[in-house]
Biopython code that builds the backbone (N, CA, C, O; Angstrom):
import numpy as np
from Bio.PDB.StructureBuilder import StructureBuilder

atoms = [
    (1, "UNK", "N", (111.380, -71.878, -180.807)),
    (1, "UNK", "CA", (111.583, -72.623, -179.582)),
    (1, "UNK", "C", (110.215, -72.934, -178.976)),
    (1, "UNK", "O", (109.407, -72.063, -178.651)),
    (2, "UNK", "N", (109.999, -74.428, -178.835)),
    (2, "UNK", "CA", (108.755, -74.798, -178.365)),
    (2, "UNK", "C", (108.848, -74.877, -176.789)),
    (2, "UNK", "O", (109.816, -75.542, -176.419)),
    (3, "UNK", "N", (108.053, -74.345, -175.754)),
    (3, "UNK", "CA", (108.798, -74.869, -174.229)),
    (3, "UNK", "C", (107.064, -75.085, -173.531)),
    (3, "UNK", "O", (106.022, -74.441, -173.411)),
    (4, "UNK", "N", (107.606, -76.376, -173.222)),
    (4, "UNK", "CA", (105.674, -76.865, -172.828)),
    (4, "UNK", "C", (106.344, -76.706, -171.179)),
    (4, "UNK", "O", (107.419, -77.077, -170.707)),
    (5, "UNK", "N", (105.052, -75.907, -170.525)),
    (5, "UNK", "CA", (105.167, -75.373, -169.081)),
    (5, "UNK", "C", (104.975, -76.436, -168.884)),
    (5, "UNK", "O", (105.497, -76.511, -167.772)),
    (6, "UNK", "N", (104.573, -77.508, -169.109)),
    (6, "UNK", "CA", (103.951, -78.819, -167.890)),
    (6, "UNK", "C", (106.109, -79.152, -167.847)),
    (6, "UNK", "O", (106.821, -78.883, -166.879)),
    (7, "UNK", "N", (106.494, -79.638, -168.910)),
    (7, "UNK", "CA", (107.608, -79.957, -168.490)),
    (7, "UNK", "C", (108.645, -79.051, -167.662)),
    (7, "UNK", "O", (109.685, -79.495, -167.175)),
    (8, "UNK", "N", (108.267, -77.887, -167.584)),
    (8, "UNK", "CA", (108.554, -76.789, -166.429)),
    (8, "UNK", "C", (108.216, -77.239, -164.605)),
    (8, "UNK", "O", (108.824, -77.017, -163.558)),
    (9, "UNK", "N", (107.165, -77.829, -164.891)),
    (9, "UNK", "CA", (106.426, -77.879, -163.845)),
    (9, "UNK", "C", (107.021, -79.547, -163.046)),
    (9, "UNK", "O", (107.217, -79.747, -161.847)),
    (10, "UNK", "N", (107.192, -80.566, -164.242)),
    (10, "UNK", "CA", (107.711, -81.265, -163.514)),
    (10, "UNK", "C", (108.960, -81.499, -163.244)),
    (10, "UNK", "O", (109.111, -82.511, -162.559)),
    (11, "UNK", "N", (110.133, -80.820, -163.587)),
    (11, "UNK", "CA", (111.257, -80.757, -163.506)),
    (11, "UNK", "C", (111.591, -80.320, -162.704)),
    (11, "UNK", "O", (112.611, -80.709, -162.135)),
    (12, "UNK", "N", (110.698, -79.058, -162.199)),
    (12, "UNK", "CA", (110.594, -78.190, -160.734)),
    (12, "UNK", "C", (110.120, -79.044, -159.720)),
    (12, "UNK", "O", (110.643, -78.624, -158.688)),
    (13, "UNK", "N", (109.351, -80.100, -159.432)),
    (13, "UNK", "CA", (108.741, -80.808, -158.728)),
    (13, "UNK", "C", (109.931, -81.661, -158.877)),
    (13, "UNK", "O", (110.657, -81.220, -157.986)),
    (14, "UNK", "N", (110.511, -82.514, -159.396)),
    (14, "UNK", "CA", (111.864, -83.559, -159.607)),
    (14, "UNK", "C", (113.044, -82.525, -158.304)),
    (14, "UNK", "O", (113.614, -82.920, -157.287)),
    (15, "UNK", "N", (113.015, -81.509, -158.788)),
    (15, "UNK", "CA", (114.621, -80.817, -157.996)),
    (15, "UNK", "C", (114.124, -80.728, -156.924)),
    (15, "UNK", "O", (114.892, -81.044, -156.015)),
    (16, "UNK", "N", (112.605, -80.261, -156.459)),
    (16, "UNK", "CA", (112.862, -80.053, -155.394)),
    (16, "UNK", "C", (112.486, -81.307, -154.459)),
    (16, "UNK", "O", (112.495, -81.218, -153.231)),
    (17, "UNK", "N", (112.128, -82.576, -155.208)),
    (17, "UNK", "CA", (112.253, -83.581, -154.574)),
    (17, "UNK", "C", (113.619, -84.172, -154.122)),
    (17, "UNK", "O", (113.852, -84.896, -153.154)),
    (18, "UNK", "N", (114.440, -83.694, -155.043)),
    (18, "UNK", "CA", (116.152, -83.983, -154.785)),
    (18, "UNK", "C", (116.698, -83.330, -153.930)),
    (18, "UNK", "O", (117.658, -83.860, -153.372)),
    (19, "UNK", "N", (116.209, -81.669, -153.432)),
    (19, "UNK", "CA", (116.585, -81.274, -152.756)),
    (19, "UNK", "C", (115.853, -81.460, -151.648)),
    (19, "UNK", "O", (116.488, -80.814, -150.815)),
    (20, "UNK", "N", (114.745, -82.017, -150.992)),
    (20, "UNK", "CA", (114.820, -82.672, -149.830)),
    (20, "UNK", "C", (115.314, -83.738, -149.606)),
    (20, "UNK", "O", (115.371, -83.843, -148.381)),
    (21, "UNK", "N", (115.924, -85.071, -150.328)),
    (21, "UNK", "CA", (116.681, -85.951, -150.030)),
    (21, "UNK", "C", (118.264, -85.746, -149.659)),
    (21, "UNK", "O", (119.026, -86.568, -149.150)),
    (22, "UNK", "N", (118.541, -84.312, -150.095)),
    (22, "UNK", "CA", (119.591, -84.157, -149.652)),
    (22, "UNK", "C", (119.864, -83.462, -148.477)),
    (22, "UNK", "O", (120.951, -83.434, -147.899)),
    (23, "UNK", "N", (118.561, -82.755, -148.058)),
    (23, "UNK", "CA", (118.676, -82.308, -146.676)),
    (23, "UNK", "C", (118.294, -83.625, -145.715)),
    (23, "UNK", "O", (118.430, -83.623, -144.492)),
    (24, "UNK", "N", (117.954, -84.384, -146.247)),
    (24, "UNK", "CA", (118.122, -85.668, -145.434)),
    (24, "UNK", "C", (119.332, -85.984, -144.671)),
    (24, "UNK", "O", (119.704, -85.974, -143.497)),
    (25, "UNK", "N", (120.045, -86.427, -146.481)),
    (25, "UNK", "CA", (121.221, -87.457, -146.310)),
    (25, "UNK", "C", (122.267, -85.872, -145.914)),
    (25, "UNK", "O", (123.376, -85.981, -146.438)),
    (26, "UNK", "N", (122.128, -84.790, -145.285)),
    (26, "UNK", "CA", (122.843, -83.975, -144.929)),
    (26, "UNK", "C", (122.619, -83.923, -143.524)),
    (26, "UNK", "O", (123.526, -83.541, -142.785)),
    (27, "UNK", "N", (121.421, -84.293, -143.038)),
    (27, "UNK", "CA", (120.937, -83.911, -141.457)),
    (27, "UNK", "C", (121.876, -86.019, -141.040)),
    (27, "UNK", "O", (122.284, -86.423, -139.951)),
    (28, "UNK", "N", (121.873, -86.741, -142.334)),
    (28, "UNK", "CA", (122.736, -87.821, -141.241)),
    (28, "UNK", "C", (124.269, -87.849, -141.483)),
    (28, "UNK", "O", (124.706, -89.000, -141.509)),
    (29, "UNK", "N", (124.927, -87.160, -141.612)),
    (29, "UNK", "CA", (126.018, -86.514, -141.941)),
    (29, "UNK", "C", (126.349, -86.326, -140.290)),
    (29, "UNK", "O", (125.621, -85.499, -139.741)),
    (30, "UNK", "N", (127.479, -87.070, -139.327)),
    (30, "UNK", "CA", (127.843, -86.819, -138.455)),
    (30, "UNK", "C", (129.310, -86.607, -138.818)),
    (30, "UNK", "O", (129.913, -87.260, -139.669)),
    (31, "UNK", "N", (129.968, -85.327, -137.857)),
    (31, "UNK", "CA", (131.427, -85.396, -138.002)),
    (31, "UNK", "C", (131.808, -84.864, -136.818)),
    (31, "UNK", "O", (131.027, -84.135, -136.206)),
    (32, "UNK", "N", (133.556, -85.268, -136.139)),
    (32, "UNK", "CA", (133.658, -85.244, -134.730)),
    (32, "UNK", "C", (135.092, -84.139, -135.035)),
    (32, "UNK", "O", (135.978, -84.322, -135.869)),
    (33, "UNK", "N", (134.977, -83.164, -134.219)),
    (33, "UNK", "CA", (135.654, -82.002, -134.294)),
    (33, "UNK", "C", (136.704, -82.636, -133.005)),
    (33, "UNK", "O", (136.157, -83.530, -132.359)),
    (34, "UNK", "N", (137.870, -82.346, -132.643)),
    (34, "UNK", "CA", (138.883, -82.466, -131.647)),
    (34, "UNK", "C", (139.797, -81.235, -131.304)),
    (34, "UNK", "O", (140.280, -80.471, -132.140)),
    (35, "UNK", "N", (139.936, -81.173, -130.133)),
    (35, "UNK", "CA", (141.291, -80.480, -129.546)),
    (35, "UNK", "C", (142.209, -80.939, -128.431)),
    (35, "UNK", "O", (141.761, -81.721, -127.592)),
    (36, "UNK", "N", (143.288, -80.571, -128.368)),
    (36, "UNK", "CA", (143.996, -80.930, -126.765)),
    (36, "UNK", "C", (144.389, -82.240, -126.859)),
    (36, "UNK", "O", (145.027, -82.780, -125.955)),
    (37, "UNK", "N", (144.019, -82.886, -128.023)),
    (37, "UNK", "CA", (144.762, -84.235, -127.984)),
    (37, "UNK", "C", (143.622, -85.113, -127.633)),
    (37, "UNK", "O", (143.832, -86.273, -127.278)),
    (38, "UNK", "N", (142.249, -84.549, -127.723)),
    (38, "UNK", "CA", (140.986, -85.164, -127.571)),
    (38, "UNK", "C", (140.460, -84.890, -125.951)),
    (38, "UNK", "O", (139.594, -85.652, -125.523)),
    (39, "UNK", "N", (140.864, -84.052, -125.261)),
    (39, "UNK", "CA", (141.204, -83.376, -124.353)),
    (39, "UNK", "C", (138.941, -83.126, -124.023)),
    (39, "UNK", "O", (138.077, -83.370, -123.181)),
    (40, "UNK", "N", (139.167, -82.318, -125.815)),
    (40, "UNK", "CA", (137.480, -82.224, -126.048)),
    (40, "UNK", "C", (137.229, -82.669, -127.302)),
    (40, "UNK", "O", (138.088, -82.818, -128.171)),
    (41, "UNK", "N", (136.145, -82.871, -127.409)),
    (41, "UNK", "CA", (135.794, -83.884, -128.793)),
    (41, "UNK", "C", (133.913, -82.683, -128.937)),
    (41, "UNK", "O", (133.204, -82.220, -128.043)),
    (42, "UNK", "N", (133.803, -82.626, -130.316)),
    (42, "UNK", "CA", (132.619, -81.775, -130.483)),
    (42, "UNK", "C", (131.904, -82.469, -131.838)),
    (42, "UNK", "O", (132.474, -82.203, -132.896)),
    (43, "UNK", "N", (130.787, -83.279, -131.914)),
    (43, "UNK", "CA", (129.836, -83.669, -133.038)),
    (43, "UNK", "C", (128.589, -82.736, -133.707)),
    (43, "UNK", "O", (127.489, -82.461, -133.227)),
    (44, "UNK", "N", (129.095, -82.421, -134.792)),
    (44, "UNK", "CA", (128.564, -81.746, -135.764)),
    (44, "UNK", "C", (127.532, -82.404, -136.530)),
    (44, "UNK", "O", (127.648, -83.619, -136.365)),
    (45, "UNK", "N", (126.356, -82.055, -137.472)),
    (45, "UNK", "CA", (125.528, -83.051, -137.984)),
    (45, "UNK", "C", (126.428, -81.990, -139.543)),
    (45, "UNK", "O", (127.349, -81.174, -139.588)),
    (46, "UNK", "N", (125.459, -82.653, -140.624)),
    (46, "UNK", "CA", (125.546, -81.701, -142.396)),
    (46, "UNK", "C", (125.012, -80.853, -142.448)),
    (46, "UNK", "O", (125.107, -80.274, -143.530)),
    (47, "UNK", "N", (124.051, -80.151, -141.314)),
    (47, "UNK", "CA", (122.978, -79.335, -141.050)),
    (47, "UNK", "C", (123.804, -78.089, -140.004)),
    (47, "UNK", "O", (123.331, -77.040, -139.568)),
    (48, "UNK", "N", (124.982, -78.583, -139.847)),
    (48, "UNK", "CA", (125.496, -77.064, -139.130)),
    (48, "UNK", "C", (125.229, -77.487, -137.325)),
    (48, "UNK", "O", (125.611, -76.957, -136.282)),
    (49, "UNK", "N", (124.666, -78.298, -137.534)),
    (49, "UNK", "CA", (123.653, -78.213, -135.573)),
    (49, "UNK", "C", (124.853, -79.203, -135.169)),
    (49, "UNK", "O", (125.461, -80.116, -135.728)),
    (50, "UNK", "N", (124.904, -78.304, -133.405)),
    (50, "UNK", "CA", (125.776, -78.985, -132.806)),
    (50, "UNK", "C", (125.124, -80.445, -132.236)),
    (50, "UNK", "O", (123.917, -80.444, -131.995)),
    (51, "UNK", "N", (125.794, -81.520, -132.045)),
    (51, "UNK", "CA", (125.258, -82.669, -131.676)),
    (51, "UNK", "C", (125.366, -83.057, -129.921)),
    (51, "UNK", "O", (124.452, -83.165, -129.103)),
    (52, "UNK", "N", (126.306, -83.151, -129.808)),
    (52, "UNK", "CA", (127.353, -83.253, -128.800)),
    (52, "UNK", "C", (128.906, -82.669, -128.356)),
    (52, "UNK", "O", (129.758, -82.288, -129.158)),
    (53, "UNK", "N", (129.047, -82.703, -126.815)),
    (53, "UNK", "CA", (130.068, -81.749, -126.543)),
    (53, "UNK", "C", (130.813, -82.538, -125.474)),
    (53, "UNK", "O", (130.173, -82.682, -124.432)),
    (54, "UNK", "N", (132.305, -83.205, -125.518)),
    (54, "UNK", "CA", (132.875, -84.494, -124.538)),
    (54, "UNK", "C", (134.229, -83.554, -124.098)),
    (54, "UNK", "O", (135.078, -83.221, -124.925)),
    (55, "UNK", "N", (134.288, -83.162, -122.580)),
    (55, "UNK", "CA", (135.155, -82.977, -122.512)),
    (55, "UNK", "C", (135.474, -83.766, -121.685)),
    (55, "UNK", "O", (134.577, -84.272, -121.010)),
    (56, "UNK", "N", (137.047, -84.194, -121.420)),
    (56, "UNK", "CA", (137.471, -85.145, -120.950)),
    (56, "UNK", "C", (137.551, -84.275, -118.978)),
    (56, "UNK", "O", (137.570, -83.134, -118.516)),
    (57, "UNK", "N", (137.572, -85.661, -118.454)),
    (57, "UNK", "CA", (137.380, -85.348, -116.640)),
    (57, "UNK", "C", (138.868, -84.446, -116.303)),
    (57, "UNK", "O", (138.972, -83.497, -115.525)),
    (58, "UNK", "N", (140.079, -85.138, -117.244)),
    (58, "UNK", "CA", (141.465, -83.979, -116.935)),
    (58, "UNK", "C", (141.354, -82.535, -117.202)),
    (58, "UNK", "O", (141.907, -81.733, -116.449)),
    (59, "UNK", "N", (140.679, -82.155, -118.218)),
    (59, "UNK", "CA", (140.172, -80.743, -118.637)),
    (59, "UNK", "C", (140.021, -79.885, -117.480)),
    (59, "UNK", "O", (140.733, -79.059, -116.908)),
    (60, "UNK", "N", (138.322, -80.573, -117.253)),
    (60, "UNK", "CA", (138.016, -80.066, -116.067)),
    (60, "UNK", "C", (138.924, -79.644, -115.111)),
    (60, "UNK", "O", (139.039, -78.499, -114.674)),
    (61, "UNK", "N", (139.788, -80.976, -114.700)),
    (61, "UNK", "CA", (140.152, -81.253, -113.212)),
    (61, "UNK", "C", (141.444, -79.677, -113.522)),
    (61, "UNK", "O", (141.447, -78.593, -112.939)),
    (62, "UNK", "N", (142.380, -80.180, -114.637)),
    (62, "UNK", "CA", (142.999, -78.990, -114.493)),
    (62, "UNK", "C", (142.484, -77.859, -114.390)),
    (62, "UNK", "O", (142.752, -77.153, -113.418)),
    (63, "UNK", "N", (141.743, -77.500, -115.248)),
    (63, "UNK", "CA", (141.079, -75.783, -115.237)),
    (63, "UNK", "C", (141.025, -75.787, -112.990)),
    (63, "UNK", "O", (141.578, -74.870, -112.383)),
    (64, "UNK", "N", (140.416, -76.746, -112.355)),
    (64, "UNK", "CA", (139.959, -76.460, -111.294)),
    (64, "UNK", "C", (141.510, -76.485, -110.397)),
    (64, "UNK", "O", (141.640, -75.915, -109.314)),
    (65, "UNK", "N", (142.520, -77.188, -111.023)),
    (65, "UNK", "CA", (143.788, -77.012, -109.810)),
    (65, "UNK", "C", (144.609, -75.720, -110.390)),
    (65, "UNK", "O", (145.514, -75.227, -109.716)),
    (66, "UNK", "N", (144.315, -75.289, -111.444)),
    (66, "UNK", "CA", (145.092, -74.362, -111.880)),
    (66, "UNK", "C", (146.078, -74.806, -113.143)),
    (66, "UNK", "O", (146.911, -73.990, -113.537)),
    (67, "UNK", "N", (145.980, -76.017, -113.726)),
    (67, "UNK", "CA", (146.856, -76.714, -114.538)),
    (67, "UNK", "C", (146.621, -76.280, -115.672)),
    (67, "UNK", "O", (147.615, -76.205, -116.394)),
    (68, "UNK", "N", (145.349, -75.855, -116.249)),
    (68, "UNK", "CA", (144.517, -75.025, -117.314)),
    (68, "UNK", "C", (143.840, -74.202, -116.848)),
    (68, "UNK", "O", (143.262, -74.469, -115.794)),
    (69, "UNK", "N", (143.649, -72.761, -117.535)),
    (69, "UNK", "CA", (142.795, -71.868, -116.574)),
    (69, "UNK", "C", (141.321, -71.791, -117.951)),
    (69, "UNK", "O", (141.347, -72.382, -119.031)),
    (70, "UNK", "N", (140.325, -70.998, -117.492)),
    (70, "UNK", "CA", (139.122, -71.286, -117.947)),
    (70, "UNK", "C", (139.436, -70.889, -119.872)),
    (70, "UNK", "O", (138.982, -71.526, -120.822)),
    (71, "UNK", "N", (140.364, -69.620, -119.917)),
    (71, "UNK", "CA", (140.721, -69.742, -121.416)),
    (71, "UNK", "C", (141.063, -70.482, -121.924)),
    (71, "UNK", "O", (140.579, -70.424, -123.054)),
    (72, "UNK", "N", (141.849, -71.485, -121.789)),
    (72, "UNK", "CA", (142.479, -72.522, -122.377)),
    (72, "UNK", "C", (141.510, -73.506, -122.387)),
    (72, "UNK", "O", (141.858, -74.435, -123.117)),
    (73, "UNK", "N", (140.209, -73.709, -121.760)),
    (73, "UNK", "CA", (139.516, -74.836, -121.793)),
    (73, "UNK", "C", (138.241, -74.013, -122.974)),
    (73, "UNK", "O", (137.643, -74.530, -123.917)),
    (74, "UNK", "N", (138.188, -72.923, -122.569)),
    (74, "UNK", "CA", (137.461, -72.132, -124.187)),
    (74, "UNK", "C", (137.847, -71.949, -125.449)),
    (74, "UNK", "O", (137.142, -71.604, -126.397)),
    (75, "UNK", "N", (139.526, -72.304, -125.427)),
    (75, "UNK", "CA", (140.029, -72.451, -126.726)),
    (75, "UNK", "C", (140.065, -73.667, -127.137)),
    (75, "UNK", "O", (140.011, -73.978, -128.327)),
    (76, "UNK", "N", (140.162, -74.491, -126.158)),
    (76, "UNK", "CA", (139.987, -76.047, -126.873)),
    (76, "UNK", "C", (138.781, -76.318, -126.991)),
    (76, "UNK", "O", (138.578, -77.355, -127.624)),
    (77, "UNK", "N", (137.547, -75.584, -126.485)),
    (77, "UNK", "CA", (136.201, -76.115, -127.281)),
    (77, "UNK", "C", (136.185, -75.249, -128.691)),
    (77, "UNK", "O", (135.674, -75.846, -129.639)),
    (78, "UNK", "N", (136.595, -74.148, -128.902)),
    (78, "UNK", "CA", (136.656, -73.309, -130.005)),
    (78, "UNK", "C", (137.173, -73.758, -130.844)),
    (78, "UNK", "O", (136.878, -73.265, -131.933)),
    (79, "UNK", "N", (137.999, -74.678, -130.850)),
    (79, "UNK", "CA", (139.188, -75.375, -131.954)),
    (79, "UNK", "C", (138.591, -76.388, -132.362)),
    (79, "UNK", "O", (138.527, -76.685, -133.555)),
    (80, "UNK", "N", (137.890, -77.289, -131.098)),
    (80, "UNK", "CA", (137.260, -78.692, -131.667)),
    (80, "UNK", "C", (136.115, -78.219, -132.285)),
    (80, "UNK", "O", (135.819, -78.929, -133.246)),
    (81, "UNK", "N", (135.279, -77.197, -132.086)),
    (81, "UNK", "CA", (134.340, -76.861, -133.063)),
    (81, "UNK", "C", (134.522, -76.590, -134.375)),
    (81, "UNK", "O", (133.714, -76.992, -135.212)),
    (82, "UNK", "N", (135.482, -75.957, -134.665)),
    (82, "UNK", "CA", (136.187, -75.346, -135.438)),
    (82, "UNK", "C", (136.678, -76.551, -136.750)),
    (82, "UNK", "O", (136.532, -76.412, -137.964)),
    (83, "UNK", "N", (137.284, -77.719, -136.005)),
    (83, "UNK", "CA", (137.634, -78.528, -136.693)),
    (83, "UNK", "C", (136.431, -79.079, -136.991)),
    (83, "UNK", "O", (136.019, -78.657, -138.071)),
    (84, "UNK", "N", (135.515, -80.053, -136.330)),
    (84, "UNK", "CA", (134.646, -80.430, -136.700)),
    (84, "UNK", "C", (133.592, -79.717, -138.413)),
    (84, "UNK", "O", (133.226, -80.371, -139.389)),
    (85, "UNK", "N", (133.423, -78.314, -138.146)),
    (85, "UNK", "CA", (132.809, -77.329, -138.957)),
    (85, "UNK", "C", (133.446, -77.807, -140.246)),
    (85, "UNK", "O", (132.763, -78.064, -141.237)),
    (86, "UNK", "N", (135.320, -77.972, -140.206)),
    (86, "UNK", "CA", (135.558, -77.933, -141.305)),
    (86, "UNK", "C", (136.274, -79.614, -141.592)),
    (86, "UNK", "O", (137.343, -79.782, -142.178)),
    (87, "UNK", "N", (135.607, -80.484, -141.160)),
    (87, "UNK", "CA", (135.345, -81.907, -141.707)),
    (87, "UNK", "C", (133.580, -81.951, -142.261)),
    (87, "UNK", "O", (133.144, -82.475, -143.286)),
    (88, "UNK", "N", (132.963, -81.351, -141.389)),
    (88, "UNK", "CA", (131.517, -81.662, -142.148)),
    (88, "UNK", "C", (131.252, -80.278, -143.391)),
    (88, "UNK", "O", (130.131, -80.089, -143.863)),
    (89, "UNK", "N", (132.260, -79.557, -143.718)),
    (89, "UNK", "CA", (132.298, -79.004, -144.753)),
    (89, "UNK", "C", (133.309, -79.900, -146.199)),
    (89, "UNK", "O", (133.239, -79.749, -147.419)),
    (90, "UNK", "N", (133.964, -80.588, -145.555)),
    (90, "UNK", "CA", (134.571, -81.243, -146.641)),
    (90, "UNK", "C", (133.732, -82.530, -146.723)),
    (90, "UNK", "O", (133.500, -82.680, -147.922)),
    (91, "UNK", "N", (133.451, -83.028, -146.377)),
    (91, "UNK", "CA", (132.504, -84.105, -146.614)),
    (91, "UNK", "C", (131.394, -83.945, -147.190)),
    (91, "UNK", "O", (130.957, -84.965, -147.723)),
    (92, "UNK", "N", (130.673, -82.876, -147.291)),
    (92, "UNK", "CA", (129.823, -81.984, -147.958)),
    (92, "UNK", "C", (129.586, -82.034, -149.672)),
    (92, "UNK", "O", (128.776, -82.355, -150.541)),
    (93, "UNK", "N", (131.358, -81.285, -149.373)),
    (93, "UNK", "CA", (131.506, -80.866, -150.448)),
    (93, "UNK", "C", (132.395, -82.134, -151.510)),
    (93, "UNK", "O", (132.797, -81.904, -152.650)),
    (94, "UNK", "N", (132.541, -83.463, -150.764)),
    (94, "UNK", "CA", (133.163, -85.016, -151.708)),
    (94, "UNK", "C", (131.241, -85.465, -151.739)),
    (94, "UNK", "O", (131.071, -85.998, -152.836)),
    (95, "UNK", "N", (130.068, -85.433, -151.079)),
    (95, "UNK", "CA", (129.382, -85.949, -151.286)),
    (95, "UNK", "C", (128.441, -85.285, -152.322)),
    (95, "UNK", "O", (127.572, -85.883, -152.957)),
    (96, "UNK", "N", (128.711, -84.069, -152.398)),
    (96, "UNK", "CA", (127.232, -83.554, -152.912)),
    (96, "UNK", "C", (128.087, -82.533, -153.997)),
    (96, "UNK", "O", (127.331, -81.857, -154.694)),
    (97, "UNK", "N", (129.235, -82.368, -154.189)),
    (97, "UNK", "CA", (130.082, -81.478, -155.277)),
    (97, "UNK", "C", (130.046, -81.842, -156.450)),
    (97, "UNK", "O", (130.585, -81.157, -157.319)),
    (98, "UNK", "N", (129.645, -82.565, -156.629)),
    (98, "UNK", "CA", (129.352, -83.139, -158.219)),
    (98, "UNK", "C", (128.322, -82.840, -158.804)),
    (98, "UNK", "O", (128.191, -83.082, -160.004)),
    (99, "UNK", "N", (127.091, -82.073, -157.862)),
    (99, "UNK", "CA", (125.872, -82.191, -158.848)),
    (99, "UNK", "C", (126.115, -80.691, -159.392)),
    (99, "UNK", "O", (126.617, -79.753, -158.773)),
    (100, "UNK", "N", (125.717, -80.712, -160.469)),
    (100, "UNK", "CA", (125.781, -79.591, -161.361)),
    (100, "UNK", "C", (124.900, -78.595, -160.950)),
    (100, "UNK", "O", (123.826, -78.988, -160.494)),
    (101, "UNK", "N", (125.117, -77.314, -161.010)),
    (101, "UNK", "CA", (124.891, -76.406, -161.080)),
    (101, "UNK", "C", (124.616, -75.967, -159.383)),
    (101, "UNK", "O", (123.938, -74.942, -159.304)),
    (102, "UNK", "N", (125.031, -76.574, -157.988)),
    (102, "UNK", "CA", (124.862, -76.378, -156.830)),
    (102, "UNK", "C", (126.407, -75.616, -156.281)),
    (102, "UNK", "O", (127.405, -76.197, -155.856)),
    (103, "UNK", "N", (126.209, -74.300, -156.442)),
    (103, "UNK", "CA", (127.152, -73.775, -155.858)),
    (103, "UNK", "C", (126.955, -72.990, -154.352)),
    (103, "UNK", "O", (126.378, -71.966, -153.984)),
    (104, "UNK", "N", (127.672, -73.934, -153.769)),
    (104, "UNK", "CA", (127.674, -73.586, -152.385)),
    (104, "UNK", "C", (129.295, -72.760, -151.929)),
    (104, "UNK", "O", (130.285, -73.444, -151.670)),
    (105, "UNK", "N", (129.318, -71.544, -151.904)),
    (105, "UNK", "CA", (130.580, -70.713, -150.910)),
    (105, "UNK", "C", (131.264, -71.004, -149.887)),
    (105, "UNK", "O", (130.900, -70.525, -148.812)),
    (106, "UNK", "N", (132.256, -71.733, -149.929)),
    (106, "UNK", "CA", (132.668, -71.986, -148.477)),
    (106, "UNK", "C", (132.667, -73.426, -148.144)),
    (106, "UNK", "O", (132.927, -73.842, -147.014)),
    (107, "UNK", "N", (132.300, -74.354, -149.387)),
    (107, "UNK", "CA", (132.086, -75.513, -148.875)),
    (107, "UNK", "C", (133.235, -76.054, -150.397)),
    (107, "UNK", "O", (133.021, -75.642, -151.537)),
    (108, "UNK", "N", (134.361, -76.985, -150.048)),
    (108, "UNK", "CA", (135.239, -77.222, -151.181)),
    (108, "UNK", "C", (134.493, -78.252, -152.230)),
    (108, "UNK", "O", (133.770, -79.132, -151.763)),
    (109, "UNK", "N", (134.660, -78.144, -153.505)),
    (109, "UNK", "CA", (134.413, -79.133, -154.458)),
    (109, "UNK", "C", (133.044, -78.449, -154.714)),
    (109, "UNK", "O", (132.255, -79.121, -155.378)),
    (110, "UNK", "N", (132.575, -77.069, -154.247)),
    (110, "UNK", "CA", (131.043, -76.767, -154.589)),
    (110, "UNK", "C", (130.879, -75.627, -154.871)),
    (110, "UNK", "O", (130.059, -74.802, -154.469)),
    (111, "UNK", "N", (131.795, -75.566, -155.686)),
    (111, "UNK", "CA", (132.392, -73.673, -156.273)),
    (111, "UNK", "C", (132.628, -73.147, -157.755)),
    (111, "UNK", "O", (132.986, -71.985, -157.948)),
]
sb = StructureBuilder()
sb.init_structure("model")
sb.init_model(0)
sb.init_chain("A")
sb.init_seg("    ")
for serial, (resi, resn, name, xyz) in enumerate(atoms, 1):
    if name == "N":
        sb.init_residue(resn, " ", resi, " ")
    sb.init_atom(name, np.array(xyz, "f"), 0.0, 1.0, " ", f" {name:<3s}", serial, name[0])
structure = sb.get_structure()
């Protein structure tokens, strides 16, 4: 078995050029998490980082007349996060599940 290090060397330089294009096209990866009927809405990037956080003015207004109390407005941000987490995990895992040998835990199509 002949194995010339230079072709070591650039194959290693190739992946890990691939793997910063994919932390790219992963940091523009937006996905919008919901609860309550959109009540709250939560934007996720491919990078895990929260983007944005919309809760609607009825939310509020109930939590403040008593119509929702402050748990119920912590479970509907918990849920829309929640969802969101697991749309930018499936999208993840239809965009980037195909490349061979990238096994990511927890993310579908990358196992």
């Amino acid at each position: 078995m002949n194995i010339n290090p230079f072709d070591i060397l650039k194959n290693a330089q190739k992946m890990q050029e691939q793997m910063g294009n994919i932390q790219e096209k992963m940091a523009s990866i937006i996905e919008t998490g919901a609860a309550g009927g959109g009540l709250v809405e939560i934007d996720l990037n491919g990078k895990m980082e929260l983007i944005a956080v919309r809760i609607a003015p009825q939310a509020v207004e109930g939590a403040q007349t008593g119509f929702a109390d402050t748990e119920f407005l912590q479970d509907l941000i918990l849920s829309a996060f929640n969802d969101g987490m697991n749309k930018v995990k499936e999208r993840i895992g239809s965009e980037f599940g195909a490349m061979a040998g990238l096994n990511l835990p927890g993310f579908p199509g990358m196992q």
